[in-house]
C-alpha distance (Angstrom), angle and dihedral (degrees) to the residues before:
residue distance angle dihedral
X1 . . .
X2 4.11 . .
X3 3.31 127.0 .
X4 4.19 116.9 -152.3
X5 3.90 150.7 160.1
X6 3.23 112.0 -88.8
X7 3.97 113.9 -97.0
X8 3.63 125.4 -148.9
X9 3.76 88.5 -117.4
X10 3.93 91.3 53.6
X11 3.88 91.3 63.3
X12 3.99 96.6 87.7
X13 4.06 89.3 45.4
X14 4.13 85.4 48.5
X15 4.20 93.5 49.5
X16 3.66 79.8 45.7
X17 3.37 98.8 60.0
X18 3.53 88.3 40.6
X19 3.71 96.6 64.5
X20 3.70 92.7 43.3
X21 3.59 86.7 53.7
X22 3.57 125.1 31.2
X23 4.25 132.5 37.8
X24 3.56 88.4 -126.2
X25 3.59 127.7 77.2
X26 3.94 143.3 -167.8
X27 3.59 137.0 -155.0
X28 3.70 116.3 -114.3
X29 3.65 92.0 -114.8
X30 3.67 85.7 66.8
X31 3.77 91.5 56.4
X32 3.85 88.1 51.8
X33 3.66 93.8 47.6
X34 3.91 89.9 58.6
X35 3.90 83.7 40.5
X36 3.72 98.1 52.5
X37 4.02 94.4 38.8
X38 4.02 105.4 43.9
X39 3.82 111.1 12.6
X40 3.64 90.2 168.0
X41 3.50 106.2 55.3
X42 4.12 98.6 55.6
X43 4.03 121.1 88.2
X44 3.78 133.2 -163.6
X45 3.86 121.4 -162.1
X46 4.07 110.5 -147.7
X47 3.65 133.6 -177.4
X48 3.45 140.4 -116.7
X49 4.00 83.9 -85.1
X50 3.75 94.3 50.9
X51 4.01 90.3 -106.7
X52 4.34 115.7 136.9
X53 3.59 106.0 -111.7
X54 3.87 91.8 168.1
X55 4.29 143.4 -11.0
X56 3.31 138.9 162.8
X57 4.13 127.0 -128.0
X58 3.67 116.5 -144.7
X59 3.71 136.3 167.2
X60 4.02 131.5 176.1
X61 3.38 124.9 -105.3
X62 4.05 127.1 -103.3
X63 3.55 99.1 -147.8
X64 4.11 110.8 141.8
X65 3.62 91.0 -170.5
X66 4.13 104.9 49.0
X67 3.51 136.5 52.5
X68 3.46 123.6 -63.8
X69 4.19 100.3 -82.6
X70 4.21 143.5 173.1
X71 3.53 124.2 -149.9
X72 3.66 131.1 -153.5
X73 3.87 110.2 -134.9
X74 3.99 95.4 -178.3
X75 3.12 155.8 7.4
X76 3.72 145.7 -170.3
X77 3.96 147.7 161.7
X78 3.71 118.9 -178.1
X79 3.45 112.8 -121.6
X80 3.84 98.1 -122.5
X81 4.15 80.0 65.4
X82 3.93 103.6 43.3
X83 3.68 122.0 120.5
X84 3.80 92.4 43.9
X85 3.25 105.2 93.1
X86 3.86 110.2 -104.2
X87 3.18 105.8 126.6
X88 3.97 98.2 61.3
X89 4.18 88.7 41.5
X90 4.13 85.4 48.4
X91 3.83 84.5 48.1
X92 4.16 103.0 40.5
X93 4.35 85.4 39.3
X94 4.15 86.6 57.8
X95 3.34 93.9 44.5
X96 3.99 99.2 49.0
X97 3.75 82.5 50.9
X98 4.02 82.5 55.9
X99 3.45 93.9 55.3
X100 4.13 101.7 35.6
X101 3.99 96.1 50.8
X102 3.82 106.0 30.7
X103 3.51 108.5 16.5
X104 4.23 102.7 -112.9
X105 3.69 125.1 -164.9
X106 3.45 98.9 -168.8
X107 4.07 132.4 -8.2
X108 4.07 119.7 -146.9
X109 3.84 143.9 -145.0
X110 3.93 138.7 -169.9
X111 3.63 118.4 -138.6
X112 4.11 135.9 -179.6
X113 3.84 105.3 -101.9
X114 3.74 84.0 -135.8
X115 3.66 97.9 63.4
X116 3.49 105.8 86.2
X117 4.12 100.3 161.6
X118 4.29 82.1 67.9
X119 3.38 87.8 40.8
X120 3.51 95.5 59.4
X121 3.77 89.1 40.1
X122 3.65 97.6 53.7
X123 4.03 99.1 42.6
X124 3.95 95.5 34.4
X125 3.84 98.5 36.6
X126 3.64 108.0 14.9
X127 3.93 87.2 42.2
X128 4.23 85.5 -136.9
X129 3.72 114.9 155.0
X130 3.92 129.8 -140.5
X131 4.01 110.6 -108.8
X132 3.51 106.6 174.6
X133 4.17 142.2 -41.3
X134 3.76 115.6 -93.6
X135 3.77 104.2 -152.0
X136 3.62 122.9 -128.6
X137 4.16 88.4 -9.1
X138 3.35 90.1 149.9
X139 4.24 130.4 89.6
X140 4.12 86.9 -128.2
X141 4.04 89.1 46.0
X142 3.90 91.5 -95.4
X143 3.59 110.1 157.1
X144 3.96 112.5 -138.8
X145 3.77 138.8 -156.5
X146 3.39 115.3 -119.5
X147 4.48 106.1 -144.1
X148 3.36 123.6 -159.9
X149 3.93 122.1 -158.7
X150 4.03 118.6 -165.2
X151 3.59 116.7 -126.9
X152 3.81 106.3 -161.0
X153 3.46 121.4 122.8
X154 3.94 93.0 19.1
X155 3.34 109.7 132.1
X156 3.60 135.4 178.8
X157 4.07 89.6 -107.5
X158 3.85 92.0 58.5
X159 3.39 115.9 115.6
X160 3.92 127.2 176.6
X161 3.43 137.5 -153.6
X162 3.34 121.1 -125.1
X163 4.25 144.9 -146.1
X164 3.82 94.2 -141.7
X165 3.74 84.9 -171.7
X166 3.63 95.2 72.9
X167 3.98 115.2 114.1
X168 3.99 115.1 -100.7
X169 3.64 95.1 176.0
X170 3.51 101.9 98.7
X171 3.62 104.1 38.6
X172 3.95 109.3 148.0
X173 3.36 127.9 -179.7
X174 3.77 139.9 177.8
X175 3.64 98.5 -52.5
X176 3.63 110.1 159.2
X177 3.37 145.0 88.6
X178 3.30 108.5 -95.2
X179 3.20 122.7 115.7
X180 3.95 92.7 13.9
X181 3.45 102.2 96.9
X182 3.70 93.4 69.4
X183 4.01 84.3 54.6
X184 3.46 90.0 48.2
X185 3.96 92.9 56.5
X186 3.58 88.6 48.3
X187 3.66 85.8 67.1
X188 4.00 105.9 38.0
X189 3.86 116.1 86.3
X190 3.88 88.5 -133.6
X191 4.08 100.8 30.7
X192 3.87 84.2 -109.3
X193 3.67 130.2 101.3
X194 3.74 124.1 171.2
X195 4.02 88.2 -146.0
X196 3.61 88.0 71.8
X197 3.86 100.7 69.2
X198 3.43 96.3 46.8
X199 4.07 115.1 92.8
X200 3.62 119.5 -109.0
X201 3.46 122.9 -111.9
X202 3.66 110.9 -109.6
X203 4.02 122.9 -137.9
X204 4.05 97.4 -124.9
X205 3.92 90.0 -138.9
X206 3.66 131.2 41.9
X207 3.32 103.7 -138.9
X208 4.20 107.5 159.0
């Protein structure tokens, strides 16, 4: 199994993934816009035949007013390559990148307050903390826990040991569209895109 920067010819196989994976999609501009703006800080997972079987899609944070701060966007592990512990090498490998080219203090994530399998995998494994509840964050009217996890200390020489036994399957992750329609604008010639007011389609399991 490699692990890689994300390549602009990876970003179909990644929004792939996504839909097999997750209930909540994005446009491919969206992937681009991550692409474009932080090339460093997203991660595929391929297999022995060079095919994406998992990444992770993470941007920093332009917040004048806080600390210095990346944000993972997605993620997703196939479920033919669950139980190997991807996701937390996709996560730690983004946020080393955090740290070595901008400097990060902490990086952040959304989650459903009703998934409690990620929950456990982000707090137990992940070592992210609960900051607050974001009310109704969600398309469905979900609220979400926003989780923080501190970056001092990590270094590019850290390496963790891992329980590859822990449960990937319901990994969920800031997937909604909040927040990305002001990315969107960034990357429409007249701050208007007719793609934005039509509903996403929705993956009809959640199964990362």
């Amino acid at each position: 199994m490699n692990l890689r920067c994300t390549q602009p010819e990876d970003l179909i196989n990644m929004q792939h993934c996504n839909l097999l994976c997750l209930p909540e999609n994005y446009q491919m501009k969206y992937y681009l816009y991550h692409g474009l703006s932080w090339p460093q800080l997203s991660y595929v997972a391929e297999d022995q035949n060079k095919k994406v079987v998992g990444y992770v899609l993470a941007k920093m944070e332009e917040e004048p007013d806080d600390d210095i701060h990346g944000h993972i966007t997605s993620l997703a592990v196939k479920r033919s390559h669950r139980r190997l512990g991807l996701a937390r090498k996709l996560m730690d490998q983004a946020a080393r990148a955090m740290v070595e080219n901008f400097k990060a203090k902490y990086v952040s994530l959304h989650v459903r307050v009703s998934n409690r399998a990620a929950l456990n995998l982000y707090e137990k494994t992940l070592k992210f903390d609960k900051s607050e509840v974001e009310p109704k964050y969600y398309a469905d009217g979900e609220d979400a826990f926003a989780m923080k996890r501190d970056l001092a200390g990590f270094s590019m020489t850290e390496r963790c040991e891992y329980d590859d036994s822990v449960d990937e399957s319901c990994l969920e992750i800031d997937c909604n569209n909040r927040g990305t329609e002001e990315a969107m604008k960034k990357l429409s010639i007249n701050g208007e895109d007719e793609e934005n007011n039509e509903s996403n389609d929705k993956c009809p399991t959640k199964s990362n």
